[in-house]
C-alpha positions in Angstrom: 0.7 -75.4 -22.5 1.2 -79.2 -21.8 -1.4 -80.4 -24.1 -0.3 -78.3 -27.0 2.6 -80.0 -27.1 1.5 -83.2 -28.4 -1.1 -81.2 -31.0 1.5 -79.2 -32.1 3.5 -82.0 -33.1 0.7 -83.5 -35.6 1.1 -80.0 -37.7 4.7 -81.2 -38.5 3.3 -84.6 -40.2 2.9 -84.5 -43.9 -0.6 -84.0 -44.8 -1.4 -86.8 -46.2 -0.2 -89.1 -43.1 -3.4 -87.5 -41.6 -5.6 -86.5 -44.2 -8.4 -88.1 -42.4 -7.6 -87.4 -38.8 -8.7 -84.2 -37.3 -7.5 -83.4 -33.5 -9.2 -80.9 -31.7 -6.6 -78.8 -29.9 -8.2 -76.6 -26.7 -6.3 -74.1 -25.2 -6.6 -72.7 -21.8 -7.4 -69.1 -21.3 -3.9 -68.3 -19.5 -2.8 -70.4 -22.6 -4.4 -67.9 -24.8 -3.0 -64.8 -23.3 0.2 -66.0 -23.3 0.3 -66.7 -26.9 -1.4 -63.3 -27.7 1.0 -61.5 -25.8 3.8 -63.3 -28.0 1.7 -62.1 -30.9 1.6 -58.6 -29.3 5.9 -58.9 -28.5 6.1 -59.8 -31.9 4.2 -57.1 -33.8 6.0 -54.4 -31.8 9.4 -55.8 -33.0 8.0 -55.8 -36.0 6.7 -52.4 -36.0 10.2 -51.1 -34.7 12.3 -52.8 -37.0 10.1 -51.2 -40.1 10.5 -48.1 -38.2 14.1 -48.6 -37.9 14.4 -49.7 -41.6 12.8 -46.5 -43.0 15.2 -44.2 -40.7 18.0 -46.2 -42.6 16.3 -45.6 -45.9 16.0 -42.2 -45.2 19.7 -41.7 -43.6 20.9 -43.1 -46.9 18.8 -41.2 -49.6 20.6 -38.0 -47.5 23.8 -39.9 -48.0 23.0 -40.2 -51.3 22.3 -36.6 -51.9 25.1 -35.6 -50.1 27.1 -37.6 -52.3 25.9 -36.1 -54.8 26.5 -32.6 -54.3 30.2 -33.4 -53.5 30.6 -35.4 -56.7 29.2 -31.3 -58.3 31.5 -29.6 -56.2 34.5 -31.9 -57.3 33.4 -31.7 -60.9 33.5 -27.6 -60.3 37.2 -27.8 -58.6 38.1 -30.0 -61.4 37.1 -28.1 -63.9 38.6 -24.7 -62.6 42.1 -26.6 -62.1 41.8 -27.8 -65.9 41.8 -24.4 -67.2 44.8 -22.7 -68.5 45.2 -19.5 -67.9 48.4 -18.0 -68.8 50.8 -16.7 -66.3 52.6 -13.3 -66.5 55.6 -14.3 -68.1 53.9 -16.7 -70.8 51.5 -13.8 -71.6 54.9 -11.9 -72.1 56.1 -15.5 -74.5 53.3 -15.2 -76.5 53.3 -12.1 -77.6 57.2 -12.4 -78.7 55.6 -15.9 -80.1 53.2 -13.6 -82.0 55.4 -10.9 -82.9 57.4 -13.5 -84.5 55.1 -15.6 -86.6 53.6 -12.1 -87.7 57.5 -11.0 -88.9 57.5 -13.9 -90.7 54.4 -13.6 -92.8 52.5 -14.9 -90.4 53.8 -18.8 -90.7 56.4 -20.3 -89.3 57.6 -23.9 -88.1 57.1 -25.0 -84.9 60.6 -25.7 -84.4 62.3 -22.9 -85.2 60.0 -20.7 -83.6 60.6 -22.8 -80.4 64.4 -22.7 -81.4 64.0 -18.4 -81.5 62.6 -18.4 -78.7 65.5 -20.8 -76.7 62.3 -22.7 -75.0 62.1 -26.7 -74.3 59.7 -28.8 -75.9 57.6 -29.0 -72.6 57.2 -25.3 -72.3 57.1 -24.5 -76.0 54.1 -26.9 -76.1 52.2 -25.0 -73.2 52.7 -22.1 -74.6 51.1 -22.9 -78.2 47.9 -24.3 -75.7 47.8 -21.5 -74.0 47.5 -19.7 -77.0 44.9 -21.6 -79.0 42.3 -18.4 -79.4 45.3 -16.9 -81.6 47.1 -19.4 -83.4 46.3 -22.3 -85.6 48.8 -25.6 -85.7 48.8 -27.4 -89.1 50.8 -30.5 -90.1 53.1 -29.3 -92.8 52.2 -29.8 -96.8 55.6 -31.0 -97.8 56.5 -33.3 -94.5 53.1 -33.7 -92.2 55.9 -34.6 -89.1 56.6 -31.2 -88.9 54.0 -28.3 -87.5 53.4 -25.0 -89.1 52.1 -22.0 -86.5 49.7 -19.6 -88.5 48.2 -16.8 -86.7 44.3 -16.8 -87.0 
């Protein structure tokens, strides 16, 4: 490996500092194994480290996936908590709210319906969107800050 050394160093000189000089570099046969056993050490790290980075390729695609399919089931939960469905005693509200508008002609303001009824804003509010398949809320003609409740 001693006379490498020197040769070795030449390869680190610009080219055209020895454009015309060629060295000869000779190499032992011990000196040969050696160096194709670092080639041999060297392809096998190689090798693993590709086999390595397509095990972490593959663990993330199924991270991926499984990302995935918990962003559907979220979406699912989500959407089930979103809906409305009435509860017992605002089935029981509507009805009265619909027994009312339809005494009425089948209009009536928002407030005094809500009034009628001695409900708050809050739960007078749920109740009308709980109740969209059956009634329709319009802005008033005369005053459009005030809401008429029409059955449909």
């Amino acid at each position: 490996m001693s006379n490498t050394a020197p040769a070795i160093n030449t390869f680190g000189s610009s080219p055209k500092d020895n454009f015309e000089s060629h060295q000869l570099i000779t190499l032992s046969i011990s000196d040969y194994k050696s160096i194709f056993i670092q080639i041999e050490k060297l392809n096998d790290r190689i090798a693993a480290l590709e086999s390595h980075i397509s095990a972490l390729e593959a663990h993330q695609s199924e991270d991926m996936e499984h990302l995935a399919r918990d962003i559907a089931l979220d979406r699912q939960r989500l959407a089930k908590l979103e809906k409305v469905e009435p509860q017992p005693l605002q089935k029981d509200r509507a009805d009265i709210l619909r027994a009312l508008i339809a005494a009425n002609g089948g209009k009536m303001l928002a407030k005094d319906a809500r009034q009628k009824m001695h409900l708050s804003k809050e739960l007078f509010s749920m109740l009308i969107a709980s109740m969209g398949d059956y009634l329709e809320v319009k802005p008033l003609h005369s005053d459009k800050r005030k809401k008429v409740l029409a059955l449909k």
